[in-house]
PQR file with spaces between the fields and no chain letter, atoms N, CA, C, O and H, PARSE charges and radii, in Angstrom:
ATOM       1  N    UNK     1      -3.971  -38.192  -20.018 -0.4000 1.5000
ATOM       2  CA   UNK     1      -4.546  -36.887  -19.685 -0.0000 2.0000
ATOM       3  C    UNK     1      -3.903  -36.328  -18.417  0.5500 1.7000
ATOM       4  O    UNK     1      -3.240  -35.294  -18.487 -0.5500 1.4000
ATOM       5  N    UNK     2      -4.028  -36.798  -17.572 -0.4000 1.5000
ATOM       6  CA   UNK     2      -3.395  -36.632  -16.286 -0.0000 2.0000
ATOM       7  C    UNK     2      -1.863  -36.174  -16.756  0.5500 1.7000
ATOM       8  O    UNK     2      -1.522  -35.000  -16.904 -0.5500 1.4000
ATOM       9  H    UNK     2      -4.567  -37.638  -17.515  0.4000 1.0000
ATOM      10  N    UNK     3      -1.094  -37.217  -16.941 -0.4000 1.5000
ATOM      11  CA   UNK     3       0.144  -36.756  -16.982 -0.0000 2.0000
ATOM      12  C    UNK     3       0.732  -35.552  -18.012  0.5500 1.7000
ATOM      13  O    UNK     3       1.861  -35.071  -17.913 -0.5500 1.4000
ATOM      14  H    UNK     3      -1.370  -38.170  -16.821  0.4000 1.0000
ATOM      15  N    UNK     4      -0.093  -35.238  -18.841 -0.4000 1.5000
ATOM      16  CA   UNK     4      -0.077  -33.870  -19.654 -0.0000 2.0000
ATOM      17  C    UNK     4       0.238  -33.164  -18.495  0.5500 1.7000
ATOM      18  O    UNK     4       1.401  -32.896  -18.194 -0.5500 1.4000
ATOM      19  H    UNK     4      -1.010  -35.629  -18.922  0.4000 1.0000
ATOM      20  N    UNK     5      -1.017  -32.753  -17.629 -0.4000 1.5000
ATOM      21  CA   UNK     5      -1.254  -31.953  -17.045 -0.0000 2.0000
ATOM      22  C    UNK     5      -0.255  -31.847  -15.752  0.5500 1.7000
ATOM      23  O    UNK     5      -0.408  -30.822  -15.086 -0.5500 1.4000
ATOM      24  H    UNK     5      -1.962  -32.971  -17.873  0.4000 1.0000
ATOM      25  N    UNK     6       0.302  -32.359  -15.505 -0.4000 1.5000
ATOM      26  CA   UNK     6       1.456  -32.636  -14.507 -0.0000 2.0000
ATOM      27  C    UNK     6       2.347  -32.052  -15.339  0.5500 1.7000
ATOM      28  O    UNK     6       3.170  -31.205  -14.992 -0.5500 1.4000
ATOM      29  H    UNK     6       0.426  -33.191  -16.046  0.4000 1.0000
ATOM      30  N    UNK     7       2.232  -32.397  -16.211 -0.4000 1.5000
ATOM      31  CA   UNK     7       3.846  -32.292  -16.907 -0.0000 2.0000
ATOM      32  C    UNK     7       3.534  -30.683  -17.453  0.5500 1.7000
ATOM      33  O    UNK     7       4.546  -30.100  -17.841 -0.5500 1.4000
ATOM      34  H    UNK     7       1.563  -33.085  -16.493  0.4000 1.0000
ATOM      35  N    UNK     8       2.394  -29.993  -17.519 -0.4000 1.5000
ATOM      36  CA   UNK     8       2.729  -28.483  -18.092 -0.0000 2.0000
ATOM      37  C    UNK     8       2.685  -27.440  -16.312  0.5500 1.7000
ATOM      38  O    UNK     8       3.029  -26.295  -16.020 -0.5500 1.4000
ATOM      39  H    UNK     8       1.571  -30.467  -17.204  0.4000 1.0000
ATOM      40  N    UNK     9       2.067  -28.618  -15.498 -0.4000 1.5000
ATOM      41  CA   UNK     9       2.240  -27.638  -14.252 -0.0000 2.0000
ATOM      42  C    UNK     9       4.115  -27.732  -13.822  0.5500 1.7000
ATOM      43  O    UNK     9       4.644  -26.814  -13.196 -0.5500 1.4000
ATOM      44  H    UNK     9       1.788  -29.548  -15.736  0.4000 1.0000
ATOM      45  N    UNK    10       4.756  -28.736  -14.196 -0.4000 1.5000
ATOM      46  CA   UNK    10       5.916  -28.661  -13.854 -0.0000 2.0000
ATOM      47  C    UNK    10       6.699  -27.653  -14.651  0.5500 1.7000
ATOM      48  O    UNK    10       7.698  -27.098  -14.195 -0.5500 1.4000
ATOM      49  H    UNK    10       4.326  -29.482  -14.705  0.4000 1.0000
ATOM      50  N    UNK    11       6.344  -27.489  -15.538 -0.4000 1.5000
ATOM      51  CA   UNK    11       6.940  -26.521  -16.786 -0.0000 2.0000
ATOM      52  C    UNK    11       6.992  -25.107  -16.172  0.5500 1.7000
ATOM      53  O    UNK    11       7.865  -24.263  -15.970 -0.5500 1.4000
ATOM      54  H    UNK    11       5.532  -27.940  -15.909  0.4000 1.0000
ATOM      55  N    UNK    12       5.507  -25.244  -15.940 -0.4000 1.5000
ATOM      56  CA   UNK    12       5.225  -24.005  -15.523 -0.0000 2.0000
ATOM      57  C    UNK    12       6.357  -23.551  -13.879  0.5500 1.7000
ATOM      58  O    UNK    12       6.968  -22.485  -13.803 -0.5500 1.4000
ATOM      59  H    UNK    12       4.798  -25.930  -16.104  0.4000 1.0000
ATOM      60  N    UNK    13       6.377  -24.401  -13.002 -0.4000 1.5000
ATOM      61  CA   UNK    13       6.722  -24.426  -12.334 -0.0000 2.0000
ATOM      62  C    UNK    13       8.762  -23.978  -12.157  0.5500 1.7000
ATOM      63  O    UNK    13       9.538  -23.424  -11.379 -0.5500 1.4000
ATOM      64  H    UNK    13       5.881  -25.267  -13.064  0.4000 1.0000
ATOM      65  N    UNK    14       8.747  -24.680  -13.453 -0.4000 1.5000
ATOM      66  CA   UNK    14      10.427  -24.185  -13.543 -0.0000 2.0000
ATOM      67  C    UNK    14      10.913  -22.902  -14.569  0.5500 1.7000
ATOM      68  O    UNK    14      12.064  -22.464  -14.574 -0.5500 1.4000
ATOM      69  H    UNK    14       8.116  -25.130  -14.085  0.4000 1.0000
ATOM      70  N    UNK    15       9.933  -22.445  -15.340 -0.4000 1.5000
ATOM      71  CA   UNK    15      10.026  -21.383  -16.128 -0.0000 2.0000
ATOM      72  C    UNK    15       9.670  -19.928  -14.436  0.5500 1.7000
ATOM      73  O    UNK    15      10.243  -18.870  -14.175 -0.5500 1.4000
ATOM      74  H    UNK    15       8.998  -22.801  -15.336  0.4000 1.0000
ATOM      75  N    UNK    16       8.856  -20.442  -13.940 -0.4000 1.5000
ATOM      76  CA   UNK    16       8.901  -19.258  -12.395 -0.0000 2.0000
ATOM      77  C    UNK    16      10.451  -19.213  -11.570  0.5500 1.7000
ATOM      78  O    UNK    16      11.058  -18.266  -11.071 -0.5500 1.4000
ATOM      79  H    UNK    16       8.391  -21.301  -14.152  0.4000 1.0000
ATOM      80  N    UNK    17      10.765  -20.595  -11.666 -0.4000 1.5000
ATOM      81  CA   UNK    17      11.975  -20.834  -11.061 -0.0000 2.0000
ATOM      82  C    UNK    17      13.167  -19.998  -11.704  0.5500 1.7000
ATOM      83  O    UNK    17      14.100  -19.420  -11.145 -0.5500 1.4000
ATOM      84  H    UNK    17      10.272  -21.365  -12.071  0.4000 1.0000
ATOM      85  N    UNK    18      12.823  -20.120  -13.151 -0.4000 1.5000
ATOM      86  CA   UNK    18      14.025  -19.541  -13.910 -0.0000 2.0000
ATOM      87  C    UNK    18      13.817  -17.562  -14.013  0.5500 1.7000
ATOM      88  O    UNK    18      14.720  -16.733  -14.126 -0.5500 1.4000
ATOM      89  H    UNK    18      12.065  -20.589  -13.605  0.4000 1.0000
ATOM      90  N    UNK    19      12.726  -17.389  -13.948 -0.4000 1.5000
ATOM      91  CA   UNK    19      12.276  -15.940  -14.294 -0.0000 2.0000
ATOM      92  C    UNK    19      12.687  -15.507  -12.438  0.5500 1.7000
ATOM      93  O    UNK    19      13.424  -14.530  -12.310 -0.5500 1.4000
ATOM      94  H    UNK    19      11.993  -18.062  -13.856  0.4000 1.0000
ATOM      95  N    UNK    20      12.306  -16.082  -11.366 -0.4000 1.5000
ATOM      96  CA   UNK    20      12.439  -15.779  -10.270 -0.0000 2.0000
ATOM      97  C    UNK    20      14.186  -14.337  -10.190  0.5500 1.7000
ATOM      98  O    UNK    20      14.307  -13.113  -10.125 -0.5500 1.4000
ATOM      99  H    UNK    20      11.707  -16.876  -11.470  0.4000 1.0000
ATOM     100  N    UNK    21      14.917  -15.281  -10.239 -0.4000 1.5000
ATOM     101  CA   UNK    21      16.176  -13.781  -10.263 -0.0000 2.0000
ATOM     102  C    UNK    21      15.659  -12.698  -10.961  0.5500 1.7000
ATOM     103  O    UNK    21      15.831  -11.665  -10.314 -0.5500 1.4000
ATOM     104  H    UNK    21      14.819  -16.275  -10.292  0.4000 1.0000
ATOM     105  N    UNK    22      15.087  -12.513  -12.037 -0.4000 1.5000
ATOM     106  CA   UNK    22      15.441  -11.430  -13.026 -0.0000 2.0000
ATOM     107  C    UNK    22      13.909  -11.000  -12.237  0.5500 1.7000
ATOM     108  O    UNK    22      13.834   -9.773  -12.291 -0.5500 1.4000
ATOM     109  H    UNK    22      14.947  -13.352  -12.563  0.4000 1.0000
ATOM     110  N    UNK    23      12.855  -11.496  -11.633 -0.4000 1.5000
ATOM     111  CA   UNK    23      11.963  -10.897  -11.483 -0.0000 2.0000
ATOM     112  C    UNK    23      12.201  -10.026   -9.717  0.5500 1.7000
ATOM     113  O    UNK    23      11.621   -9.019   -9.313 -0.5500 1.4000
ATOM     114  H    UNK    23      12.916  -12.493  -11.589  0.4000 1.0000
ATOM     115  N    UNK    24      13.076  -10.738   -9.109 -0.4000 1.5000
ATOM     116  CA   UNK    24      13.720  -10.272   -7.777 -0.0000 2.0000
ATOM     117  C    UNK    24      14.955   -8.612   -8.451  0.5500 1.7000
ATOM     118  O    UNK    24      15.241   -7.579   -7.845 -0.5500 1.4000
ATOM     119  H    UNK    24      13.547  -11.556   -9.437  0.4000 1.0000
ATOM     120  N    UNK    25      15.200   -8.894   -9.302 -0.4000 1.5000
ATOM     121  CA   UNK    25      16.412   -7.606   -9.735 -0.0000 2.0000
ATOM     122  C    UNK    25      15.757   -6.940  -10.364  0.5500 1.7000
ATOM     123  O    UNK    25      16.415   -5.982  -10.771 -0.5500 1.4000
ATOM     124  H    UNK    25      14.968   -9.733   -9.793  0.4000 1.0000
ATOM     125  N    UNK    26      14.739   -6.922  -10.692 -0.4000 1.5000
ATOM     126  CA   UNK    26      13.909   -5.909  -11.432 -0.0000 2.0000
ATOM     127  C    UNK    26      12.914   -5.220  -10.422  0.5500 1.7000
ATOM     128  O    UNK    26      12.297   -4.196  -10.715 -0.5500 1.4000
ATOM     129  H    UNK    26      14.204   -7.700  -10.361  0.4000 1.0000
ATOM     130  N    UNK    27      12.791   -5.975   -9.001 -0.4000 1.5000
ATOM     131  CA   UNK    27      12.397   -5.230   -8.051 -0.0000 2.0000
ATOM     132  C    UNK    27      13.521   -4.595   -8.001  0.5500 1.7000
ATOM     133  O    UNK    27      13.622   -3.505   -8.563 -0.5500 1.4000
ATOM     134  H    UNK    27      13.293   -6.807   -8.764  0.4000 1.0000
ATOM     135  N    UNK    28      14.657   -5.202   -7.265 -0.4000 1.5000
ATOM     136  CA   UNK    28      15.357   -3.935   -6.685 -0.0000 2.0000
ATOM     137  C    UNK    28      15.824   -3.024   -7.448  0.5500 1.7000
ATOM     138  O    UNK    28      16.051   -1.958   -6.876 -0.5500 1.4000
ATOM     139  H    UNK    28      14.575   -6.088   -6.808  0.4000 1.0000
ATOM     140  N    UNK    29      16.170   -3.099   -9.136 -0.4000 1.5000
ATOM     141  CA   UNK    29      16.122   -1.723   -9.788 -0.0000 2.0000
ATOM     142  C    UNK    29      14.809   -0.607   -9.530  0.5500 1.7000
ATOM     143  O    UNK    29      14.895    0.616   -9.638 -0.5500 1.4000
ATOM     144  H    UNK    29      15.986   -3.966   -9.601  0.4000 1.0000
ATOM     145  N    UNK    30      13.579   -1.399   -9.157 -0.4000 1.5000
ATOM     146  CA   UNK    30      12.535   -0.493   -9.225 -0.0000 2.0000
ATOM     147  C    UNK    30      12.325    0.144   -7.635  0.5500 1.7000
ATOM     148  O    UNK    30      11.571    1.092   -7.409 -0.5500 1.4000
ATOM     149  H    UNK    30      13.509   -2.393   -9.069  0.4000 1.0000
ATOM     150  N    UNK    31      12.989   -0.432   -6.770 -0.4000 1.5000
ATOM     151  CA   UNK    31      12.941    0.361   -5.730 -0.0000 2.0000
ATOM     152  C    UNK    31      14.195    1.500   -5.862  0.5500 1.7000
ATOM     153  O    UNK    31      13.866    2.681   -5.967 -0.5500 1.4000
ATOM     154  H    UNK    31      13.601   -1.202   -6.954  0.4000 1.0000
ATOM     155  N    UNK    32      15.428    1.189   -5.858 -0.4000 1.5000
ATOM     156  CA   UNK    32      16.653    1.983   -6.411 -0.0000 2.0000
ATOM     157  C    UNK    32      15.876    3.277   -7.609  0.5500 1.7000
ATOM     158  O    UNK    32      16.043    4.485   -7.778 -0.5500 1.4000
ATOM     159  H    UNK    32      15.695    0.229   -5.773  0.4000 1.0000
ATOM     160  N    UNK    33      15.228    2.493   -8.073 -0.4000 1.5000
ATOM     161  CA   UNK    33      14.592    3.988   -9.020 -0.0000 2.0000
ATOM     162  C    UNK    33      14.109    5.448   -8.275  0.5500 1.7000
ATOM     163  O    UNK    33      14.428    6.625   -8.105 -0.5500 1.4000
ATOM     164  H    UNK    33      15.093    1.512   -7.935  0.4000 1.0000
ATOM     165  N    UNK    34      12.897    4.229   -7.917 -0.4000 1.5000
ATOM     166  CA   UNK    34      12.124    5.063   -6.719 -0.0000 2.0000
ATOM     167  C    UNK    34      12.693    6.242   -5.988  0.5500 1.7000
ATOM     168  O    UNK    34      12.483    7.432   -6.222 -0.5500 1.4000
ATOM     169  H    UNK    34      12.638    3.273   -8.055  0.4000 1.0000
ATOM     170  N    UNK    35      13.623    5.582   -4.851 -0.4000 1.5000
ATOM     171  CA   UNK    35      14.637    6.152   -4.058 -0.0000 2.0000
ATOM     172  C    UNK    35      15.359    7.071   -5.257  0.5500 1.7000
ATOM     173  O    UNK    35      15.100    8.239   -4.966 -0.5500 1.4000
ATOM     174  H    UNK    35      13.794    4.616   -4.661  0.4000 1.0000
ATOM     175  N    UNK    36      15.985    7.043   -6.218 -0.4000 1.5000
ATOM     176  CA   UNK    36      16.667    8.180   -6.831 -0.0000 2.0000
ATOM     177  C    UNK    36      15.676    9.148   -7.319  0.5500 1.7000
ATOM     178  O    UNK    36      15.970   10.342   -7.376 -0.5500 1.4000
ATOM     179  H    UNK    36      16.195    6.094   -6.455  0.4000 1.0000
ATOM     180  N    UNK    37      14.397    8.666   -7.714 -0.4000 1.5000
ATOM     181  CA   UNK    37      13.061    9.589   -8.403 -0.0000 2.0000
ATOM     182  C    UNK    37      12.872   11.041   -6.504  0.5500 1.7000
ATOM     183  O    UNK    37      12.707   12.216   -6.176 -0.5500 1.4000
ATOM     184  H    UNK    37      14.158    7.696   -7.668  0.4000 1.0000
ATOM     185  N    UNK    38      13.018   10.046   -6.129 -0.4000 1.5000
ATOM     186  CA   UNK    38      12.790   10.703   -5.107 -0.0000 2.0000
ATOM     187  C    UNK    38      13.587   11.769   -4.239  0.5500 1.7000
ATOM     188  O    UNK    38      13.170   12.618   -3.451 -0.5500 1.4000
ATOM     189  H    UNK    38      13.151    9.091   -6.395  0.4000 1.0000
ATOM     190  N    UNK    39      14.932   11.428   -4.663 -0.4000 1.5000
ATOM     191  CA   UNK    39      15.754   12.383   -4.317 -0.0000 2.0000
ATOM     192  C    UNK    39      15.756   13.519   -5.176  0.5500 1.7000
ATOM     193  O    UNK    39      15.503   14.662   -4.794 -0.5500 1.4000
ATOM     194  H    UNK    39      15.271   10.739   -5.303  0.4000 1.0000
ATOM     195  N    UNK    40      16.077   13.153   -6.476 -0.4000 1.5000
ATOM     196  CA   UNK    40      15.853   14.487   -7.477 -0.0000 2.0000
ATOM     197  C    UNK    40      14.300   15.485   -7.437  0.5500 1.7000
ATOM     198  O    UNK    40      14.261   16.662   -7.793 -0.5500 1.4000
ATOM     199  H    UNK    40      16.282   12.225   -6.786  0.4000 1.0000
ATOM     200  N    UNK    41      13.559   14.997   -7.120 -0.4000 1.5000
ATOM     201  CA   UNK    41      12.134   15.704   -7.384 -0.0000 2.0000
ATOM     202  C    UNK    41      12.748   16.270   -5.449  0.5500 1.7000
ATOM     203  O    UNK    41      12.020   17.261   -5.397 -0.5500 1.4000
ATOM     204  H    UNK    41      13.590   14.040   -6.831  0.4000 1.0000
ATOM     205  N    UNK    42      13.281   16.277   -4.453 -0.4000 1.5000
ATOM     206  CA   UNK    42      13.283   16.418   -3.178 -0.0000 2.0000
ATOM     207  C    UNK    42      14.627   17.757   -3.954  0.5500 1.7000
ATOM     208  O    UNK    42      14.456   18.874   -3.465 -0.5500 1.4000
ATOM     209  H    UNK    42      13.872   15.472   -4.495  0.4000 1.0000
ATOM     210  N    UNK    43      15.495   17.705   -4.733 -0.4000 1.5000
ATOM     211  CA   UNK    43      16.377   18.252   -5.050 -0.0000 2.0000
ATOM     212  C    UNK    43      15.421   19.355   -5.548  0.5500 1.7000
ATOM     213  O    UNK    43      15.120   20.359   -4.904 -0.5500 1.4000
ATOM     214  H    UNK    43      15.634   16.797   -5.130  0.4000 1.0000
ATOM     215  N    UNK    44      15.057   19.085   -6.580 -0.4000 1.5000
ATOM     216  CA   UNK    44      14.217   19.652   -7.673 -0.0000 2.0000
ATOM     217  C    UNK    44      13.259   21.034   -7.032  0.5500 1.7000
ATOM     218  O    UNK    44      13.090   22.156   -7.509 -0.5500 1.4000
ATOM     219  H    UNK    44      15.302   18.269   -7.103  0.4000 1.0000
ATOM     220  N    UNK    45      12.662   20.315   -5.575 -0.4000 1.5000
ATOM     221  CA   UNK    45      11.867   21.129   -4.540 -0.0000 2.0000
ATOM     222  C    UNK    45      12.949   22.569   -3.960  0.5500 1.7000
ATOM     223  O    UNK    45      12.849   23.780   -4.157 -0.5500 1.4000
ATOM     224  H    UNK    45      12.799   19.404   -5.187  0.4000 1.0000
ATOM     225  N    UNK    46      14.063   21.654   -3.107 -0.4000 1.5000
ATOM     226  CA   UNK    46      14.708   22.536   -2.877 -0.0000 2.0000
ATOM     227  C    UNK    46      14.867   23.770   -3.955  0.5500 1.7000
ATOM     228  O    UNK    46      14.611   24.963   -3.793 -0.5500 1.4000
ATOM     229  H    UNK    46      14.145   20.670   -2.946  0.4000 1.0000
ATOM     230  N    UNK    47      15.243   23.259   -4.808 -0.4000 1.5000
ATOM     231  CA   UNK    47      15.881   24.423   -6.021 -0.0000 2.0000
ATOM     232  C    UNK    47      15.062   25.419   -6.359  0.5500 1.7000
ATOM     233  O    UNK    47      15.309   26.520   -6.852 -0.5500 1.4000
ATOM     234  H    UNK    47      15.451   22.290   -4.940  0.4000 1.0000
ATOM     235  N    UNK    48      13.590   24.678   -5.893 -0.4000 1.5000
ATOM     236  CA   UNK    48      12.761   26.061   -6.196 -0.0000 2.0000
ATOM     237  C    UNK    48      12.601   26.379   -5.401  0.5500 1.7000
ATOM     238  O    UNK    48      11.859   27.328   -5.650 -0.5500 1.4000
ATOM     239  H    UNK    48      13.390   23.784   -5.493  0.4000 1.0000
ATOM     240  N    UNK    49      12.761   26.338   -4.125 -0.4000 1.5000
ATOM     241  CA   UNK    49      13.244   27.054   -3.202 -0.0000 2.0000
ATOM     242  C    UNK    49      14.028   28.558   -2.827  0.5500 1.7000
ATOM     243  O    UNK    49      13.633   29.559   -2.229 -0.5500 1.4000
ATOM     244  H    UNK    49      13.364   25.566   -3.922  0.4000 1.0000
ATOM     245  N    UNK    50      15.447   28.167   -3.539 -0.4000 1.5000
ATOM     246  CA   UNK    50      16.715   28.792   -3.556 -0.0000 2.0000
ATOM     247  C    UNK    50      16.660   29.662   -5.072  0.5500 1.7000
ATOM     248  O    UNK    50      17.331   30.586   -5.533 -0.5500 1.4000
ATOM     249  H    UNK    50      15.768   27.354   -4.024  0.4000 1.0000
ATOM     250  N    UNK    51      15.648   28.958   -5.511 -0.4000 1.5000
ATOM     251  CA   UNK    51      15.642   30.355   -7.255 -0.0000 2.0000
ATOM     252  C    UNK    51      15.521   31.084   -6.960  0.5500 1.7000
ATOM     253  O    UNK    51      14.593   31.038   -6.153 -0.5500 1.4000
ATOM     254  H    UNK    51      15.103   28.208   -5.136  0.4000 1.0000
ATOM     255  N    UNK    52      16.140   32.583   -7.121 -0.4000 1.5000
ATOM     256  CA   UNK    52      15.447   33.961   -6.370 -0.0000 2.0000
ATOM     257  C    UNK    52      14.516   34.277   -7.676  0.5500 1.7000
ATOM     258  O    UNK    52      13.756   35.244   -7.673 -0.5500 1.4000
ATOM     259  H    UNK    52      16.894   32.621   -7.777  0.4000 1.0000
């Protein structure tokens, strides 16, 4: 019983290990988003701005 349970916390433990990169690059695409969402809608402002 015990060692089941060791043995699915280790599992668990290296499937985080393995997801860890792709879950670190999927932040920084989602900040990089952000930052571009943010420039265009800042663009977007201006422009209605400058529409006569």
């Amino acid at each position: 019983m015990g060692y089941e349970r060791t043995k699915g916390k280790h599992e668990k433990h290296s499937w985080a290990l393995f997801f860890q990169p792709f879950l670190w690059r999927s932040k920084e695409m989602v900040n990089v988003f952000l930052r571009k969402a943010k420039l265009v809608s800042q663009n977007q402002a201006d422009g209605e701005k400058f529409r006569p």
